[in-house]
C-alpha positions as CSV (number, residue, x, y, z in Angstrom):
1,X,163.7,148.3,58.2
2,X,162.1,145.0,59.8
3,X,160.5,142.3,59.2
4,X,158.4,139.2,60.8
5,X,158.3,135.3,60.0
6,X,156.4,133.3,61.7
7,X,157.6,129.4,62.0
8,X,155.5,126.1,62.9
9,X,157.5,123.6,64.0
10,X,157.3,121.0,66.3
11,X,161.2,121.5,67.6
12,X,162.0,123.5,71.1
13,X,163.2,127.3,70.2
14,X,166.7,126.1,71.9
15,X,167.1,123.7,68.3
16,X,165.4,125.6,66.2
17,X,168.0,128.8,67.5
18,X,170.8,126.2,66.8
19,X,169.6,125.2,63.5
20,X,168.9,128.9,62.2
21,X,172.4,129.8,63.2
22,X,174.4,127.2,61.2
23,X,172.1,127.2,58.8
24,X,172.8,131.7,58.6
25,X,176.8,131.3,59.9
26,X,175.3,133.6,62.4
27,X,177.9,134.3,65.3
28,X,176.5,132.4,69.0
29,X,173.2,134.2,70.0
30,X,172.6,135.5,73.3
31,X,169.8,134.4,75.1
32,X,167.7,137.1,76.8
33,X,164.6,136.8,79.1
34,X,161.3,138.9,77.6
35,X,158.4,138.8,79.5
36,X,159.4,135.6,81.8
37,X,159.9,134.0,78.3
38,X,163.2,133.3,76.5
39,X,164.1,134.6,72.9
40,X,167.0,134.8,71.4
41,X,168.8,137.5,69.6
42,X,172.0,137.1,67.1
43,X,173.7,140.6,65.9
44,X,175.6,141.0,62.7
45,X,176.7,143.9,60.2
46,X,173.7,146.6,61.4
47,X,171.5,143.2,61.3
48,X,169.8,141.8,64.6
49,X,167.6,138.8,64.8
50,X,165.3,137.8,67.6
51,X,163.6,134.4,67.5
52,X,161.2,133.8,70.1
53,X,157.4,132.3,70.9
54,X,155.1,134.7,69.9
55,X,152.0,135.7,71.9
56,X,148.4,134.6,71.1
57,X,147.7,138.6,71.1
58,X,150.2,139.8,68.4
59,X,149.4,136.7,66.0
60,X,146.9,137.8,63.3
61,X,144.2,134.7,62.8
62,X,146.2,133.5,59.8
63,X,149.4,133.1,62.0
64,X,147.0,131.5,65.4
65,X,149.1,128.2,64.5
66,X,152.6,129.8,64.3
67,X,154.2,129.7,67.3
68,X,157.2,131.3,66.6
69,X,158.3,134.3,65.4
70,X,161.8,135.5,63.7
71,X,162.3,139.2,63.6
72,X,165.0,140.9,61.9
73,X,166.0,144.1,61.6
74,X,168.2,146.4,60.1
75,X,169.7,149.6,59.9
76,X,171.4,151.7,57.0
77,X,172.8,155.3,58.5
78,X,173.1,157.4,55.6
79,X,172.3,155.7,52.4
80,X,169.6,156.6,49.5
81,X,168.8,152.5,49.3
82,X,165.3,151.6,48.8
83,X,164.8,149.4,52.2
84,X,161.3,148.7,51.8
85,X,161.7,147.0,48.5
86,X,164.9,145.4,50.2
87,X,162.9,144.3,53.0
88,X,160.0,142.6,50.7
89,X,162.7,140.1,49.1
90,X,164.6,139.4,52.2
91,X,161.5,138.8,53.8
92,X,160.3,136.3,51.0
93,X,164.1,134.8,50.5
94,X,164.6,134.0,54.5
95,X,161.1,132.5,55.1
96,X,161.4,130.1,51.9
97,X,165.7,129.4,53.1
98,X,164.3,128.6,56.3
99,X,161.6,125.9,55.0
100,X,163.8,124.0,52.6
101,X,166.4,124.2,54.6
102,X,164.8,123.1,58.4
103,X,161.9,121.4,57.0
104,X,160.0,123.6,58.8
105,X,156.3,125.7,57.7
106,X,156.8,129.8,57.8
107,X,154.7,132.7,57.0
108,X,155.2,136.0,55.7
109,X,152.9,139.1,55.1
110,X,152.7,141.1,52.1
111,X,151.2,144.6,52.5
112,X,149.8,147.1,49.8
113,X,148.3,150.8,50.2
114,X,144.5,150.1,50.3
115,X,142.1,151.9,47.7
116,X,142.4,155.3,47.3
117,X,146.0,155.5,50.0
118,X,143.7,154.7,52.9
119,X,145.0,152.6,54.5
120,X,146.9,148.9,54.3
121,X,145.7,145.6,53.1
122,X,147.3,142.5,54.3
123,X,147.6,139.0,53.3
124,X,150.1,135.8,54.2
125,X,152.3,133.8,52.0
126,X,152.8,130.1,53.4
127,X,155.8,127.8,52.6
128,X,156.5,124.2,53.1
129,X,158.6,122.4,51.6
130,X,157.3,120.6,48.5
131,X,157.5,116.6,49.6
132,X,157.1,115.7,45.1
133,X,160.3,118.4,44.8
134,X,163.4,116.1,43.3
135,X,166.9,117.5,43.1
136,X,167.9,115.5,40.3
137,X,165.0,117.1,37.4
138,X,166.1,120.2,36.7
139,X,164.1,123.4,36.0
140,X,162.4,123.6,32.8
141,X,163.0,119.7,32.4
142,X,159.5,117.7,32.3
143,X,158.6,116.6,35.7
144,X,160.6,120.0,37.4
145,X,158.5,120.6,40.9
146,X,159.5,124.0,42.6
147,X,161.5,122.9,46.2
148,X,158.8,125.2,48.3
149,X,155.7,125.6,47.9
150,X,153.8,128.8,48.4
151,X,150.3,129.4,49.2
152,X,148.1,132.6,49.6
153,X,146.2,133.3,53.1
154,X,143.6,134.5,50.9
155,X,142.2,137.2,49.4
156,X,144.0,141.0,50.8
157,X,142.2,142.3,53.9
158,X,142.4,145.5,55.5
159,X,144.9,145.8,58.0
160,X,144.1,146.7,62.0
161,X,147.1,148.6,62.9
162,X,149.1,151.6,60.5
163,X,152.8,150.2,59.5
């Protein structure tokens, strides 16, 4: 199981590796060389994480502003979990922790069998955190604002590569 976010951010991957660290109570990362440039990669309980800059070539046009990427991935050894519907939430969960938390814009993908099971479609999710959010109105009170907000890419389009 895997999964991609991308982050904009104006902070150097050195800080934003801090910040995702404490923010996560990851243990220290290690920080590896890939293709003359750095990324860094935290492992924990069958979980690793690599955040890095991602290259103009494996950014999708909705993502050409996204300069960063965090991978995760995971692995179960015998187990009858469902991963992929794990995967979806974690995906959705870490991208929107990251933004409150960092202050920072991510993306995600959603994915869905195309017409017919030819096929994937894709589209992106966006988050940034909401600047009208207040802490002190709670949910379901008048005036409640959700802390993130979340906007499509658009509508679903059909995807270049298998997953």
């Amino acid at each position: 199981m895997s999964f991609q976010i991308w982050i904009k951010t104006d902070k150097p991957l050195p800080k934003l590796a801090t910040e995702i660290r404490d923010i996560l109570s990851l243990p220290p990362f290690k920080q590896e060389m890939l293709t003359g440039e750095p990324y860094y990669q935290f492992e924990m309980l069958g979980m690793l994480i690599f955040l890095h800059v991602a290259e103009d070539e494996d950014r999708d046009p909705e993502v050409i502003g996204y300069p960063y990427r965090f991978d995760m991935q995971t692995s179960f050894v015998d187990h009858e979990l469902d991963t992929d519907s794990m995967e979806y939430r974690l995906q959705s969960y870490y991208a929107q922790l990251l933004t409150f938390h960092l202050g920072i814009e991510t993306a995600y993908q959603d994915k869905q069998k195309a017409d017919k099971g030819k096929g994937w479609q894709i589209r992106y999710n966006y988050c940034c955190k909401n600047p009208h959010w207040d802490s002190t109105i709670l949910y379901g009170e008048p005036g409640w604002e959700p802390a993130i907000k979340i906007t499509l890419s658009g509508p679903w389009r059909k995807a270049s590569l298998a997953f």
